[in-house]
N, CA, C and O atoms as a Tinker XYZ file with bonds, in Angstrom:
   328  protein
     1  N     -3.387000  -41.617000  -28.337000    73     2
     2  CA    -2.567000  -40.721000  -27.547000    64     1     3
     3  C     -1.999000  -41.438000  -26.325000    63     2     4     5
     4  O     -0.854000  -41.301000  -25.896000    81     3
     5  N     -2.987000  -42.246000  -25.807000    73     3     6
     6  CA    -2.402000  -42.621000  -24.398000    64     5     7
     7  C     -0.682000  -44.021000  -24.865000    63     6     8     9
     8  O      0.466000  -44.131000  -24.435000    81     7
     9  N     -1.363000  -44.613000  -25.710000    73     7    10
    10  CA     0.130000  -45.565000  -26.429000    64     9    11
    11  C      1.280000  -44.964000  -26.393000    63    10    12    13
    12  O      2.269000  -45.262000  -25.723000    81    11
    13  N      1.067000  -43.739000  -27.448000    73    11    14
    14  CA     2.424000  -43.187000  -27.143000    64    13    15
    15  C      2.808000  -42.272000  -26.214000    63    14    16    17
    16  O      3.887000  -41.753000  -26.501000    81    15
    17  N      2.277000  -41.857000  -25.127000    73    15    18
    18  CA     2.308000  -41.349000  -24.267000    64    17    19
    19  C      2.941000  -41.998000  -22.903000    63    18    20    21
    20  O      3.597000  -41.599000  -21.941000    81    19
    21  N      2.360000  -43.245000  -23.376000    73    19    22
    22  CA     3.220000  -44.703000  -22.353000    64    21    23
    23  C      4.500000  -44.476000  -22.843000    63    22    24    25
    24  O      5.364000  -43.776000  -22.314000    81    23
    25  N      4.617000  -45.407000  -24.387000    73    23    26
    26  CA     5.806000  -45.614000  -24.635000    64    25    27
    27  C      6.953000  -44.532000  -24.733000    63    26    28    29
    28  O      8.125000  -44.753000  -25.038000    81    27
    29  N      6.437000  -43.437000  -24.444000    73    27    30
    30  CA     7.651000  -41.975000  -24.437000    64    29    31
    31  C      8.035000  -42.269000  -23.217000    63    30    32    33
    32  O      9.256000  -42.318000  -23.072000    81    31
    33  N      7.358000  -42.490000  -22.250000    73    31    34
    34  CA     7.021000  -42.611000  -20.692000    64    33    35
    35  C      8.067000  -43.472000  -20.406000    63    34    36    37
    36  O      8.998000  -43.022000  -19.738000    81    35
    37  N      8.101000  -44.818000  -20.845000    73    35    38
    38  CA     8.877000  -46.036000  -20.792000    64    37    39
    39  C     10.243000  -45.629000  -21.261000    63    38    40    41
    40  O     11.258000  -45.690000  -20.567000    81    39
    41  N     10.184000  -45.245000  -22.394000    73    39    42
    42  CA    11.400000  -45.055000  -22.837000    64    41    43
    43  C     12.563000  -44.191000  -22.208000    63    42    44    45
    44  O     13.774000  -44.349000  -22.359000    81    43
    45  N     11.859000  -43.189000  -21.426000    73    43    46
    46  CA    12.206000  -42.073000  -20.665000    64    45    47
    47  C     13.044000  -42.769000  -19.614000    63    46    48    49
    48  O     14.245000  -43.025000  -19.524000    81    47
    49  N     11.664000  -43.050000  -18.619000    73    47    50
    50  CA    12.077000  -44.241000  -17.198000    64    49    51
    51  C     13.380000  -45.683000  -17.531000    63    50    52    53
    52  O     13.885000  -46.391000  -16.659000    81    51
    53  N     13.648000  -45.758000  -19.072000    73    51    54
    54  CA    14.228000  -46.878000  -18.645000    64    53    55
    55  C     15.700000  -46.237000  -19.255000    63    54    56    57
    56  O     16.473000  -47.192000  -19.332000    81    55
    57  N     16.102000  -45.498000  -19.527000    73    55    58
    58  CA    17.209000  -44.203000  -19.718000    64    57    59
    59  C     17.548000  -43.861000  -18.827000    63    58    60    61
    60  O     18.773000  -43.809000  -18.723000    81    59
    61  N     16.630000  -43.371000  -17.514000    73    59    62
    62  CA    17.031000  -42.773000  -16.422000    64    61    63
    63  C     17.782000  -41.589000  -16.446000    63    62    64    65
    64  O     17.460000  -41.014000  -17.485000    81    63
    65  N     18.499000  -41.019000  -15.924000    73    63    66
    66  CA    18.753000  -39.683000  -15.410000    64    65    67
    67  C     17.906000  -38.729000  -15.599000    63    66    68    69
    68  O     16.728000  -38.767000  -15.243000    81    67
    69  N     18.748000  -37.316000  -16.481000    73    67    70
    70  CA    17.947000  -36.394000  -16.454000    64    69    71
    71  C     17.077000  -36.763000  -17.909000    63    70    72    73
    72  O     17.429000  -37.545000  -18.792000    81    71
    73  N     15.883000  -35.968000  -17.849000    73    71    74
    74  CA    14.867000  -35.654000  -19.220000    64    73    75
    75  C     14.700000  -34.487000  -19.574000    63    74    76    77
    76  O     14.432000  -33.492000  -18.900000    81    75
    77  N     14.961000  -34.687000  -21.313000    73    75    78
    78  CA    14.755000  -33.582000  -21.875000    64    77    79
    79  C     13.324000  -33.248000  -21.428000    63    78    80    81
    80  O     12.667000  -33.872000  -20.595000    81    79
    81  N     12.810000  -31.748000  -22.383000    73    79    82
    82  CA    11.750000  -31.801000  -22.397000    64    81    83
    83  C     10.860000  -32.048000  -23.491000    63    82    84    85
    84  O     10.989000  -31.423000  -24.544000    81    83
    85  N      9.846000  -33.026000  -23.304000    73    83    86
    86  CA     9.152000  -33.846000  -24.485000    64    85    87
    87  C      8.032000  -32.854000  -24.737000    63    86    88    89
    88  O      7.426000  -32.466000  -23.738000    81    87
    89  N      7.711000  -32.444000  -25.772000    73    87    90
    90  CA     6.728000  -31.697000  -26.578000    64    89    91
    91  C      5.467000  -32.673000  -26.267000    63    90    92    93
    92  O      4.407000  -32.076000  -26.456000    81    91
    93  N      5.266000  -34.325000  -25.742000    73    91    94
    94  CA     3.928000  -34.507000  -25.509000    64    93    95
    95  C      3.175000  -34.126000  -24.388000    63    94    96    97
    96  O      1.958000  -34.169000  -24.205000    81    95
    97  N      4.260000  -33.677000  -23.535000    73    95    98
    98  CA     4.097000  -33.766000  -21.823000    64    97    99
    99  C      4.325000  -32.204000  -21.353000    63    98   100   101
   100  O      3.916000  -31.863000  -20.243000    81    99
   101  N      5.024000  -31.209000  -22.266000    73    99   102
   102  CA     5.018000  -30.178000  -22.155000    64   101   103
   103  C      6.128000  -29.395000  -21.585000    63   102   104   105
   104  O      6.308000  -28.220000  -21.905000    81   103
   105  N      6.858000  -30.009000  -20.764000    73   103   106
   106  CA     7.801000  -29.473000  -19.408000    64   105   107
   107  C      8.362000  -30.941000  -19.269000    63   106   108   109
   108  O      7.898000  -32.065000  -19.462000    81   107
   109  N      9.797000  -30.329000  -18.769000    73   107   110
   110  CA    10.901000  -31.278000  -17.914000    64   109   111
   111  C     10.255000  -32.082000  -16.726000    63   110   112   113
   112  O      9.673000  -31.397000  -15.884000    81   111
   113  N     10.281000  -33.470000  -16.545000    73   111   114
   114  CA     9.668000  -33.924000  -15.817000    64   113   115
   115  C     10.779000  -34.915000  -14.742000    63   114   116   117
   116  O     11.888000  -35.364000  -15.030000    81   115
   117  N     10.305000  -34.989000  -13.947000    73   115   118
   118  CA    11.091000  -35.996000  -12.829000    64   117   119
   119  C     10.728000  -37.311000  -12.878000    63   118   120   121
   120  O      9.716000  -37.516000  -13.549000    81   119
   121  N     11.315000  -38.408000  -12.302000    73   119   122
   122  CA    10.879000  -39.583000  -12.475000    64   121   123
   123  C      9.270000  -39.666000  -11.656000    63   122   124   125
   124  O      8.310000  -40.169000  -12.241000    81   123
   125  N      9.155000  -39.094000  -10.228000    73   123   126
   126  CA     8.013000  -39.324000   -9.665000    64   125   127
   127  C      6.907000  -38.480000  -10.754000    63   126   128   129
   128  O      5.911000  -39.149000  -11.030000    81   127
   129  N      6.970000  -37.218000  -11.338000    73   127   130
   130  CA     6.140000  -36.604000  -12.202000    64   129   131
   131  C      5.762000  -37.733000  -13.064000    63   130   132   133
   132  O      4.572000  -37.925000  -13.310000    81   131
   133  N      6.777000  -38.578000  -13.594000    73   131   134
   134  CA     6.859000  -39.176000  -14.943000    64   133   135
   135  C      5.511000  -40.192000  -14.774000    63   134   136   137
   136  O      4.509000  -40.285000  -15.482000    81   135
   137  N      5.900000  -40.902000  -13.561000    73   135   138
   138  CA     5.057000  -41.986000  -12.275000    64   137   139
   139  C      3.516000  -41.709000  -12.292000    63   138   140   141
   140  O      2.689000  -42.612000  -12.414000    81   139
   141  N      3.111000  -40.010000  -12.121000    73   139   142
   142  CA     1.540000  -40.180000  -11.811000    64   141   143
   143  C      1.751000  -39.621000  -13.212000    63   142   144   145
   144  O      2.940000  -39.357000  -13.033000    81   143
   145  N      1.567000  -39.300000  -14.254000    73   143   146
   146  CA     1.078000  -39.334000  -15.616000    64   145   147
   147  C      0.900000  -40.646000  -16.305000    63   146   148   149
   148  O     -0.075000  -40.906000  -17.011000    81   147
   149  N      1.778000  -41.367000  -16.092000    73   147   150
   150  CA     1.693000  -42.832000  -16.397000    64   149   151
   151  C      0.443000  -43.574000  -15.742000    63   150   152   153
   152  O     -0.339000  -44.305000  -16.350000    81   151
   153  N      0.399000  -43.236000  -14.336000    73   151   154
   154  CA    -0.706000  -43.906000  -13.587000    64   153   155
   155  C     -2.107000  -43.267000  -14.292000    63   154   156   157
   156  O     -2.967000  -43.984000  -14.804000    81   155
   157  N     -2.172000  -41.984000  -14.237000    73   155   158
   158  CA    -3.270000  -41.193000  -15.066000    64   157   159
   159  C     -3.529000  -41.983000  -16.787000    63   158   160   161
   160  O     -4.418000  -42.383000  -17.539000    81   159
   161  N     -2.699000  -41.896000  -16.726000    73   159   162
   162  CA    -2.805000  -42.530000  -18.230000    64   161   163
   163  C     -3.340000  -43.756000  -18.605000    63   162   164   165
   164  O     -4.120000  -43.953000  -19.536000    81   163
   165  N     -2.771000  -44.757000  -17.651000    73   163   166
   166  CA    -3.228000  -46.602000  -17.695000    64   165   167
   167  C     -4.784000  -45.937000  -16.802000    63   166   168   169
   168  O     -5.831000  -46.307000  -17.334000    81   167
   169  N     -4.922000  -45.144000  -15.705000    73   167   170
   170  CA    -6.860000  -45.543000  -15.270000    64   169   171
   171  C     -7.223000  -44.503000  -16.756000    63   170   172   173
   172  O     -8.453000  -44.539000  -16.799000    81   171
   173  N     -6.980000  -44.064000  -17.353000    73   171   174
   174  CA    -7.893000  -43.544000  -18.531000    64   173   175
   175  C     -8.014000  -44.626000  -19.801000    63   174   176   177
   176  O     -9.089000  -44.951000  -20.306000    81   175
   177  N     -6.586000  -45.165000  -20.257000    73   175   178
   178  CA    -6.763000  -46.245000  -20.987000    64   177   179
   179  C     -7.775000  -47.652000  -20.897000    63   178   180   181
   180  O     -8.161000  -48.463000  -21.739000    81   179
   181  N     -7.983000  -47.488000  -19.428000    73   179   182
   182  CA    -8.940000  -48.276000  -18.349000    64   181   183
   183  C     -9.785000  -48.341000  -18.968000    63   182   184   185
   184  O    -10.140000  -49.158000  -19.818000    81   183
   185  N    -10.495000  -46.809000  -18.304000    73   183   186
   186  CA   -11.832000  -46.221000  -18.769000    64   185   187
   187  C    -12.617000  -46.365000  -20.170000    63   186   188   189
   188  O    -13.813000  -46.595000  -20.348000    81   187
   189  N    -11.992000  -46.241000  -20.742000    73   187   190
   190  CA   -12.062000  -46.165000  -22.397000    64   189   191
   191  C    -12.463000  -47.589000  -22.654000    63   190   192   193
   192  O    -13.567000  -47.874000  -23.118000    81   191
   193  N    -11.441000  -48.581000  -22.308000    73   191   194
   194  CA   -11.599000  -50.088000  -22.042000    64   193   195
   195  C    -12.404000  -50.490000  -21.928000    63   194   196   197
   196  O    -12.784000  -51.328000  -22.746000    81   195
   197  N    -13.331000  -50.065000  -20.604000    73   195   198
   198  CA   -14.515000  -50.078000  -19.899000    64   197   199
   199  C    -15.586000  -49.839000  -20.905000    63   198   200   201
   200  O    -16.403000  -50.659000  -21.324000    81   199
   201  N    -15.412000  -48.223000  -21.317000    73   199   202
   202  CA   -16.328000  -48.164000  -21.933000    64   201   203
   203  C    -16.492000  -48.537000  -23.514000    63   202   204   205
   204  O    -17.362000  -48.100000  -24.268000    81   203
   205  N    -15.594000  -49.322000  -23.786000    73   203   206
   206  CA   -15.748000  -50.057000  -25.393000    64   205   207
   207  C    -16.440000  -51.216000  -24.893000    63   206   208   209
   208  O    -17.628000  -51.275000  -25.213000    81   207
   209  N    -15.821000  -52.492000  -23.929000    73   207   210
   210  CA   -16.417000  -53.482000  -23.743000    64   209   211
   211  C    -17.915000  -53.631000  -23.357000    63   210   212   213
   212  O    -18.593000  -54.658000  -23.394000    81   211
   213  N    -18.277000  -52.396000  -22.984000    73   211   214
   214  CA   -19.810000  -52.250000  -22.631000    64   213   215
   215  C    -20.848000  -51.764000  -23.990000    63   214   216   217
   216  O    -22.067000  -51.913000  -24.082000    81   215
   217  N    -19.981000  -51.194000  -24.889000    73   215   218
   218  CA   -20.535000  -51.096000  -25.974000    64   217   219
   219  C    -20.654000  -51.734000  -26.738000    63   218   220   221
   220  O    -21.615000  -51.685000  -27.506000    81   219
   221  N    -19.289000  -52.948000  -26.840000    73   219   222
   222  CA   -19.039000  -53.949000  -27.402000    64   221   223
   223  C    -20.299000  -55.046000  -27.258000    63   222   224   225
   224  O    -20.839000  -55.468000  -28.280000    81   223
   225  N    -20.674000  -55.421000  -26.119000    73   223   226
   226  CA   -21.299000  -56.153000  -25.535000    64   225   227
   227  C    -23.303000  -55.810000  -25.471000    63   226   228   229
   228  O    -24.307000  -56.492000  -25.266000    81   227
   229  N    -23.059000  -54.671000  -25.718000    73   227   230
   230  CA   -24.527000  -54.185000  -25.777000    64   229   231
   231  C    -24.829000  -54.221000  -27.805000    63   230   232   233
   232  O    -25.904000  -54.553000  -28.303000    81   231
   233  N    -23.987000  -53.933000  -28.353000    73   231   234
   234  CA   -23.907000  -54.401000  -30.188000    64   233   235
   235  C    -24.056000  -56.009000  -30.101000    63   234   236   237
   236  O    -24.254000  -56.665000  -31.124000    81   235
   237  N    -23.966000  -56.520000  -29.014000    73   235   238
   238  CA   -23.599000  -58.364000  -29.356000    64   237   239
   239  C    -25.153000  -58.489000  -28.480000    63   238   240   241
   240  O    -25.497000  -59.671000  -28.515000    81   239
   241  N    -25.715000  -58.018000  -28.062000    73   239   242
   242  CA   -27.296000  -58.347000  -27.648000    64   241   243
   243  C    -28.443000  -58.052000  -28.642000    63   242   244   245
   244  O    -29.312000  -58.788000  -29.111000    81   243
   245  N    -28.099000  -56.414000  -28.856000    73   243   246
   246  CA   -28.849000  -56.066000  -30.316000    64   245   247
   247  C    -28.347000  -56.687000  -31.371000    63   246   248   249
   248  O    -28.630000  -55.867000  -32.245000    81   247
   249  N    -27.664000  -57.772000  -32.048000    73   247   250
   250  CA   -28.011000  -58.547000  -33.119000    64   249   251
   251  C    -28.116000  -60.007000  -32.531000    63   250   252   253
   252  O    -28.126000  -60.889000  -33.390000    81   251
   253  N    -28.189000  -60.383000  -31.328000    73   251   254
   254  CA   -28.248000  -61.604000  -31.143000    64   253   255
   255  C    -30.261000  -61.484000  -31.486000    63   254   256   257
   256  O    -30.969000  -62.060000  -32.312000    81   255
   257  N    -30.577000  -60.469000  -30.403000    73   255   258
   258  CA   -32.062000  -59.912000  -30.723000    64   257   259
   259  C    -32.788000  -60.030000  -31.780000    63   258   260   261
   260  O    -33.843000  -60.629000  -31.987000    81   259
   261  N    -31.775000  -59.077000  -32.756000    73   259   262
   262  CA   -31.838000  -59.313000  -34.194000    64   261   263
   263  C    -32.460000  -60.580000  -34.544000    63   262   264   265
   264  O    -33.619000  -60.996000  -34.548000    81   263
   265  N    -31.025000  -61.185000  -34.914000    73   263   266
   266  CA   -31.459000  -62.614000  -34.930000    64   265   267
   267  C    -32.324000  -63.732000  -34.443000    63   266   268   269
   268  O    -32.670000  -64.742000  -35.056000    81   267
   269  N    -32.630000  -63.330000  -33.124000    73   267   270
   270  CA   -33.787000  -64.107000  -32.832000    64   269   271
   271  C    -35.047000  -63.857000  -33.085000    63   270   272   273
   272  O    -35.928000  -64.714000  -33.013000    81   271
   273  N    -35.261000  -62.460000  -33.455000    73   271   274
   274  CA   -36.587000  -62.006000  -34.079000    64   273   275
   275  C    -36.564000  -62.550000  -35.801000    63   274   276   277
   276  O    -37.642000  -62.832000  -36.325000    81   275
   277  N    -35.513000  -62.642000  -36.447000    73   275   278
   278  CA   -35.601000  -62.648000  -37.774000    64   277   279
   279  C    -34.843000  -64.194000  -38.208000    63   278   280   281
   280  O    -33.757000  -63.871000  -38.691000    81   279
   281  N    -34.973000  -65.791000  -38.236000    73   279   282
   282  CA   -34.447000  -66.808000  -38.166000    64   281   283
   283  C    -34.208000  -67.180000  -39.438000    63   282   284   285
   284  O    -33.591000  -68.224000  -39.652000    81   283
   285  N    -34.649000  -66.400000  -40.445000    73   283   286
   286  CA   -34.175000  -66.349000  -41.794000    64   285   287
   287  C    -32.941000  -65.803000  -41.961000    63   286   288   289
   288  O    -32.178000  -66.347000  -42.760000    81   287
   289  N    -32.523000  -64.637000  -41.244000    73   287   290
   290  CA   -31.746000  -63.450000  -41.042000    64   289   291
   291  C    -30.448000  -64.458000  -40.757000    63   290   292   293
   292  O    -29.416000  -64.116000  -41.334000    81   291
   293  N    -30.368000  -65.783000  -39.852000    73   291   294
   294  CA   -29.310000  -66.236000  -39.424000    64   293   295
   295  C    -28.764000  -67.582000  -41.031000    63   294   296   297
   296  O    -27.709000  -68.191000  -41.210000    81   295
   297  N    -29.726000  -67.556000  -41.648000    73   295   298
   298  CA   -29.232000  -68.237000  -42.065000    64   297   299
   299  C    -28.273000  -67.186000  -43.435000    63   298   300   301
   300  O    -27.249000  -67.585000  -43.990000    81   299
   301  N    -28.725000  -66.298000  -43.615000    73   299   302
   302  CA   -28.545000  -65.262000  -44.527000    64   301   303
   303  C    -26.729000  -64.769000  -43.759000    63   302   304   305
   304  O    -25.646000  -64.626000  -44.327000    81   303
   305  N    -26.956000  -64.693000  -42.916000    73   303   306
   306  CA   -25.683000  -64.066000  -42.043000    64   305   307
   307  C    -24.319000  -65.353000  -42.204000    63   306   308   309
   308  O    -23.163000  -65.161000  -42.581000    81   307
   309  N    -24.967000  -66.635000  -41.771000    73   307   310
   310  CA   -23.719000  -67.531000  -42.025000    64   309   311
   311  C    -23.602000  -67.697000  -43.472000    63   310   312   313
   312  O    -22.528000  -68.245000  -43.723000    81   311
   313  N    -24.397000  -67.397000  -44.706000    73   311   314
   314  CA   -23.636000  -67.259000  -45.985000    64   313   315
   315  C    -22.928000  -66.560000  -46.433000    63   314   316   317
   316  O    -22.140000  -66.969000  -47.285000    81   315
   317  N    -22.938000  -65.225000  -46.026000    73   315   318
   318  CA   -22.146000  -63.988000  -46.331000    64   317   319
   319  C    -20.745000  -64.303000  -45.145000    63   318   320   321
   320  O    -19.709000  -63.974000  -45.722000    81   319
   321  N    -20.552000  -64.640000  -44.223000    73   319   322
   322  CA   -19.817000  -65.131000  -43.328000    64   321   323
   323  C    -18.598000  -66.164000  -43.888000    63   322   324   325
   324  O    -17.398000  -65.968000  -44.078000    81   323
   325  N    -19.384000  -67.249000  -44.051000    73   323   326
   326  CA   -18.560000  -68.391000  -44.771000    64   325   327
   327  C    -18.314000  -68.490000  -45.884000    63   326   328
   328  O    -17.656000  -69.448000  -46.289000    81   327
């Protein structure tokens, strides 16, 4: 949602004048309106960011773990791998 929510956003802002009204956003918007939805939008895309890379990163401890408890396990992993 937030992708195309940018790129309607962008597309809007770089048209300039007046805006229809977009069915994602609900209502006729002004350029400054256009401004803090966009800003809302990139700190939520943020967030999300945030919270993948922390999940990301906590999955890459539990099998490093993995793996160091189980040293058979690594060799098993680079065959299916390669």
């Amino acid at each position: 949602m937030v992708t195309s929510t940018l790129a309607a956003l962008q597309s809007m802002l770089a048209g300039g004048g007046e805006f229809s009204e977009d069915p994602g956003i609900g209502f006729p918007a002004n350029r400054g309106q256009l401004m803090v939805i966009a800003g809302e939008s990139l700190q939520e895309f943020e967030r999300s960011r945030t919270l993948l890379d922390s999940r990301l990163s906590d999955l890459r401890m539990r099998a490093e773990s993995i793996v160091a408890d189980f040293p058979a396990l690594d060799v098993e992993i680079a065959r299916a791998v390669g």
